[in-house]
Each structure stands twice: as structure tokens, then as C-alpha cells.
N, C-alpha and C positions, 0 to 999 in steps of 0.2 A: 855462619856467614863468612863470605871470602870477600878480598878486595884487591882491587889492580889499578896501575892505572900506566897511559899511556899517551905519550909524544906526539904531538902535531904540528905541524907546520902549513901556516895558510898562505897561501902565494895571493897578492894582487894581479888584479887585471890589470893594473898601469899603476905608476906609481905615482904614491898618495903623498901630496908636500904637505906638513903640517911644520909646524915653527922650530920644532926640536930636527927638522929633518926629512927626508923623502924615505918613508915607508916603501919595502919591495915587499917584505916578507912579515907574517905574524906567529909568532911560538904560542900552543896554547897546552893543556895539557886536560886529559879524561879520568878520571875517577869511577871505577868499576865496583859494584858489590854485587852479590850472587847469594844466592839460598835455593838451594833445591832447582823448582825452574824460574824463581822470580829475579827479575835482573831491575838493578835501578843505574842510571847514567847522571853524570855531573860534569861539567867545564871548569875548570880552573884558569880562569882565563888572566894569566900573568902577561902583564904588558913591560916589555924589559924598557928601560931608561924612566919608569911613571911610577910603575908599581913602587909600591914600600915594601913589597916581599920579592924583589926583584935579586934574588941571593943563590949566588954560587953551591949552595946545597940544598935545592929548591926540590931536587927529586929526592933527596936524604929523609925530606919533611913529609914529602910523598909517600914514600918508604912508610915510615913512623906510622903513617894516618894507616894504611892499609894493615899492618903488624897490631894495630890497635881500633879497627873496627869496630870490637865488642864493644866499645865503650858507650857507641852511642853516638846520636847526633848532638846534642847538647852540651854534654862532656867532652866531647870532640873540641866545638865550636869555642866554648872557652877556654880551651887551651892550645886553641890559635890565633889569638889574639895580634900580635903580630906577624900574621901570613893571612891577611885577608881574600885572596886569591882560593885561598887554600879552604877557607871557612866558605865562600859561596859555593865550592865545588860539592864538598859535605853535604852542605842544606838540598842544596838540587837531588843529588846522588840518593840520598834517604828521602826527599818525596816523590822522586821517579821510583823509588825501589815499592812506598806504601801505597801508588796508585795501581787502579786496576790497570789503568794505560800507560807504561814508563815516560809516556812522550805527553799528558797530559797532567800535570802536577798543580793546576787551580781550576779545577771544572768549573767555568760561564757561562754565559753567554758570549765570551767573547771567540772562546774554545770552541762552542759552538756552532760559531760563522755569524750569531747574529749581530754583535756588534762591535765596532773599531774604535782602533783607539787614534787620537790623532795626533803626528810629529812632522816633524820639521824635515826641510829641505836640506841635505849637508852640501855645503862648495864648499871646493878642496883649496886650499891654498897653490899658486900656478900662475903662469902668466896673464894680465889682465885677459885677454882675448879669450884663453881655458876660463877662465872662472865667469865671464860674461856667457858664451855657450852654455856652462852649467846652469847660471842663475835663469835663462832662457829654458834651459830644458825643464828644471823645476819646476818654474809658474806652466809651461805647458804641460806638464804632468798633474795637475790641480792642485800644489803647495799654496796654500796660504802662509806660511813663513816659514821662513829661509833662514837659513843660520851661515852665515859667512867665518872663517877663520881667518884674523887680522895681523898684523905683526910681523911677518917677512919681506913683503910687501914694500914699496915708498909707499908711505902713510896717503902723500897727494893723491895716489894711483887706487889707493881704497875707496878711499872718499869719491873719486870718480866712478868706482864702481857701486856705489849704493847711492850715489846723485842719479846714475844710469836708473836705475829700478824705481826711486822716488817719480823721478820724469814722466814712471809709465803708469806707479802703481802708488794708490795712496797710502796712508798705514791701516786705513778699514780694509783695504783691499788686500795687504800683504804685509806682515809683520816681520820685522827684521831683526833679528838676533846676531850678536856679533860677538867673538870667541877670540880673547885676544893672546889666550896660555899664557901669562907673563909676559906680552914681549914690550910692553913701554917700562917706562921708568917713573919710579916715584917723581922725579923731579918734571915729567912732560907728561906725565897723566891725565890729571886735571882739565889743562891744555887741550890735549887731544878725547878728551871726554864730551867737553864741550862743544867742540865742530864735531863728533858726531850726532850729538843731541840734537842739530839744527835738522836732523830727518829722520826725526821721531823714530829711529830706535826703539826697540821694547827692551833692551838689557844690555849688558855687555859683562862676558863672563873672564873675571882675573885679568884685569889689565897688566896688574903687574905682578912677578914671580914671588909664591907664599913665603911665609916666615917673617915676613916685613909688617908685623903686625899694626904696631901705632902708624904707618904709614897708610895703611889700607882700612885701618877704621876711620881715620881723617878722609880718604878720599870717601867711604860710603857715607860719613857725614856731610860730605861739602858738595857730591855729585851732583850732575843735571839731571844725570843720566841711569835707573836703579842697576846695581850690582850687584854680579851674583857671585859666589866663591865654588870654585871647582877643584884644583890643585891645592886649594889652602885646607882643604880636610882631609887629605889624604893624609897616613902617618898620626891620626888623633884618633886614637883606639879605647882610652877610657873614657865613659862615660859622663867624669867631671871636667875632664878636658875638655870633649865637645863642648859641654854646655858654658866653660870660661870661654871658649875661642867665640862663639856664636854672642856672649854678653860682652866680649869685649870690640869686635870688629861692627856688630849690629848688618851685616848684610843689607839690602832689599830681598836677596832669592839665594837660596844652595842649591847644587846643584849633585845629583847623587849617581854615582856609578856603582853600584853593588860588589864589582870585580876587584874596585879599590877601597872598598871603605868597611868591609865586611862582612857580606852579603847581604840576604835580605834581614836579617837581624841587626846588622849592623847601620844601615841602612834606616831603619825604623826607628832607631832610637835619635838618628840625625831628625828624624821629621816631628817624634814628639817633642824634641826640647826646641825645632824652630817653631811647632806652632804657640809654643807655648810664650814665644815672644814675638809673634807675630811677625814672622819673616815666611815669606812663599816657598814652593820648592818644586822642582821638576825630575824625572830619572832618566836618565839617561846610558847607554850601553856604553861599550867599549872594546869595540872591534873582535868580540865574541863570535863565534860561529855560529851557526844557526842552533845549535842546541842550549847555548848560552841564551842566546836570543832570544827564543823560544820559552824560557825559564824564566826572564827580566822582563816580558812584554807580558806572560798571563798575569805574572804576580804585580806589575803595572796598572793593570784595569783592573785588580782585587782593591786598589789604593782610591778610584773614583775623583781622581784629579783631571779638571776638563781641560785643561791649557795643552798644547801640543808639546808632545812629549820626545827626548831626543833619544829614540831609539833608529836602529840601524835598518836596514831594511835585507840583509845578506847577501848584498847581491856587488860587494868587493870582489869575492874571493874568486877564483877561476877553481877550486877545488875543495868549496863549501861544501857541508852537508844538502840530502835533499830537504825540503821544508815545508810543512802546510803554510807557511805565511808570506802574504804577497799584500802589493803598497796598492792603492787605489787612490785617486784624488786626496790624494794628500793622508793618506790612515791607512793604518796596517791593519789585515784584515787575516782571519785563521780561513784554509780551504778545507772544511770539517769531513767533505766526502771526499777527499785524499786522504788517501791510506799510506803512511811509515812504518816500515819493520824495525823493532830496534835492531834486529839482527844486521840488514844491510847497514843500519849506522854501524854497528862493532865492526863491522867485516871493513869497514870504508876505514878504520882507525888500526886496521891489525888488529883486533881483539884475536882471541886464539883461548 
């Protein structure tokens, strides 16, 4: 068995405001193994200024994984502990490599075409007037909820945009998820937790920036409004640490990116110890390319969690892969009688 792996760069269609910043471009990287003629594929999907393996010898680690393939997926994956990027790329790579399809790694129904899974509407952070157009085009696209990202914004100017939507849509009708990355402050939290509660809200994810531990288990004790933690699990790689961060902050809902938190193993062990204290949970992507995507959405509907789920739908990039997966009234759905070569993916990556 041989292994490679290789550079990407995803260009947006227009540029993506999120709180940290205006996204133009996304660095990702591909993980190659080969045996005779079987070939398996993986995303490493490093997200620079978020990731916890976001490190200046991030292709050195590359290096390593591919020099020490033999080891195995398992023995890999524990000794990537911190490079979770790096562990999700693994896991994909060896179940692209063990299926008959490289591009199918959880055979369903869902792989199938016959059934979808359902997510959310994303608006981008932007001028009231862009993010009003979005929230319009969503519900006309058939989103039943919307997930807003909060916090760059004047706070008054949000809350006008979700009084807009309330006005039209009730919360039977349209459920409203709000993503605030850290951007209030312990000290006006609460505060602005509150005037959002008054339109019923279904969540609000990380009001305020992680590490601020007793701060933020006070706010999920005193909230109007359930909380979910996104940013505050990244960087919590051992297993007794999850489980003290999750006992100590008590959440409403986590919130799981696979790219950050260590793939789907890493991942899994977030869902056992929250259901075990009974806190919810949803997965969500992270600006993965479609082959990422592809890998966090079957393994998504393996999981049979019905709340809409915040996966991407691929259709950022202006130099995406091609993909069987397309968004229909509000659910991503697999086009099973579309045929992918992995070959044109390698060729589209410079494989060689």
C-alpha cells in the first residue's frame, strides 16, 4: 500500500462574511492510498484560524501519515490525536479504499436516492439587505430553518432581521437557529439572549468565545434561550476531558464538526458521553468540498438523528468537485443514477 496526498484550494463564489472575517478562499488537503488497482480518497479538511491542527508543519504530519500507512487506520488515528483534520482524512481514505465504490463509504438508503436527510438554511453574515435576499431565497427554496450567523452585525440590525421572518413565518413554520461564534461578551450575554428568546429561537450556538468555562456554564444554567457549544469543543481530544467539559458547562445541544473534533470517531465519542447526560446534538460540516461532504452526510444518516442537520450543500465553491448530492426542499438528497469517476476527482486534484 502507497499513500499521497495533495493541496487544494477552494475559491468562493463571493465572499463569505463570518465573524472572524470575509472568507475569499479555503485550503484543504487529499489523502491518497493505492494497492494494486484499488484506490481509496479522504479530505483533510484544515480550516486555518479554527482548526486546532491549524500548524505550520501540517504537510510534515502529511508526510508522516503517508511514510506510515502500514500501520493502519486505527493505529493511525490514535496517534493523531491532536491533528484532528488529519484523523478524519484517515478514516474516509481507508473506507473509500475498503468499499467496492471509493465514493460510497456507508451503503443506505440514503446512498441510494431513497431517502434525505434534512438541514438548514445557511445566511452569511453581510449587509442587512444581502442577508434579508438570503433569508428570502431559503424559505423560497423550501427551508424550514434557517440558521443565521449573529455578531458582526449592530445587534439592533439582527434582531430586525429575525422580527422580518417572525412577521412572515411562525416557528411551526420556520425554525430559527442563530450562530453567534463567540461574538457577545460574558458580561451582555444573557442580556442579548433574552431579546432573542422573545421569537422563539430554537438555539443559539456559542454566544460567547470558549475557554470561559464557569461563564458559560452560568449562562446554560440561567438561559431563556437552549445553548449549544460549537467552538468550545474544539481542542478537547481526550476522552475524560470531554466528558469533564460537557459535566461541567451542562449545554442544551453540541454541536459536531468531524474536520474539528476528530473525525467520525472522534465525533462519536462526543455523542456518547452527551447522551449519556442528556444533552442533544446535531453535525454539522465545515466548508469541506464535496468529497468531505459526501463522507459527513452518509455517515450523518448512519447516526438516524431527525432534527435538520447543518451540513453544506457544495455549492460555495466556483471550483468544487463534481457531486451526486443536491438540496431539494430543504434535504440533501444522493443522485444515485449519476455516475462519478474517482479518476476525474484525482485528475481535478493533480493526482499523478
Amino acid at each position: 500500500m502507497k499513500a499521497s496526498f495533495h493541496k487544494y484550494i477552494l475559491n468562493f463564489k463571493q465572499p463569505s462574511g463570518t465573524s472572524r472575517g470575509v472568507l475569499l478562499k479555503k485550503e484543504t488537503w487529499f489523502l491518497i492510498i493505492q494497492e494494486n488497482d484499488k484506490i481509496g480518497i479522504g479530505e483533510c479538511g484544515l480550516f486555518r484560524g479554527l482548526s486546532f491542527d491549524d500548524e505550520l508543519d501540517y504537510s510534515d504530519k502529511l508526510q508522516w501519515v503517508c511514510n506510515n500507512i502500514h500501520l493502519g487506520k486505527d493505529v493511525l488515528w490514535e496517534s493523531l490525536r491532536e491533528w484532528p483534520s488529519i484523523q478524519f482524512g484517515i478514516e474516509q481514505a481507508f473506507l473509500s479504499f475498503e468499499s467496492n465504490n471509493p465514493l460510497i463509504l456507508f451503503p443506505s438508503r440514503f446512498t441510494d436516492g431513497q431517502q434525505a436527510i434534512p438541514i438548514n438554511g445557511l445566511i452569511w453574515m453581510g449587509e442587512p439587505a444581502f442577508m434579508k435576499e438570503q433569508i428570502d431565497q431559503k424559505i423560497n427554496q423550501g427551508f424550514n430553518c434557517i440558521k443565521l450567523k449573529i455578531g458582526a452585525l449592530d445587534f439592533d440590525k439582527e434582531l430586525d432581521l429575525i422580527r422580518y421572518i417572525r412577521s412572515h413565518f411562525s416557528p411551526e413554520m420556520i425554525e430559527i437557529r442563530v450562530d453567534a461564534n463567540g461574538g457577545f461578551n460574558s458580561s451582555n450575554a444573557l442580556f442579548k439572549i433574552n431579546q432573542l428568546a422573545e421569537y422563539k429561537i430554537h438555539s443559539i450556538e456559542q454566544p460567547i468565545k470558549q475557554k470561559q468555562y464557569d461563564s458559560m456554564a452560568d449562562l446554560c444554567l440561567k438561559t431563556s434561550l437552549p445553548i449549544a457549544l460549537d467552538e468550545e469543543l474544539i481542542g478537547v481530544i481526550n476522552y475524560s476531558d470531554k466528558e469533564n467539559l460537557l459535566q461541567k458547562i451542562r449545554p442544551q445541544y453540541i454541536i459536531l464538526k468531524p474536520s474539528l473534533v476528530g473525525g467520525l470517531k472522534g465525533s462519536e465519542e462526543w455523542i456518547k458521553i452527551a447522551e449519556k447526560l442528556n444533552i442533544a446534538w446535531w453535525i454539522t460540516s465545515a466548508l469541506e468540498s464535496n468529497i468531505g461532504l459526501n463522507a459527513i452526510a452518509q455517515w450523518t444518516y448512519t447516526l438516524e438523528n431527525k432534527m435538520p442537520q447543518g451540513l453544506g450543500t457544495g455549492g460555495l465553491f466556483t471550483n468544487n468537485f463534481e457531486s451526486q448530492l443536491y438540496v431539494q426542499n430543504g434535504h440533501l438528497w444522493v443522485d444515485s443514477k449519476k455516475e462519478i469517476s474517482i479518476e476525474s476527482l484525482l485528475n481535478q486534484i493533480s493526482f499523478k
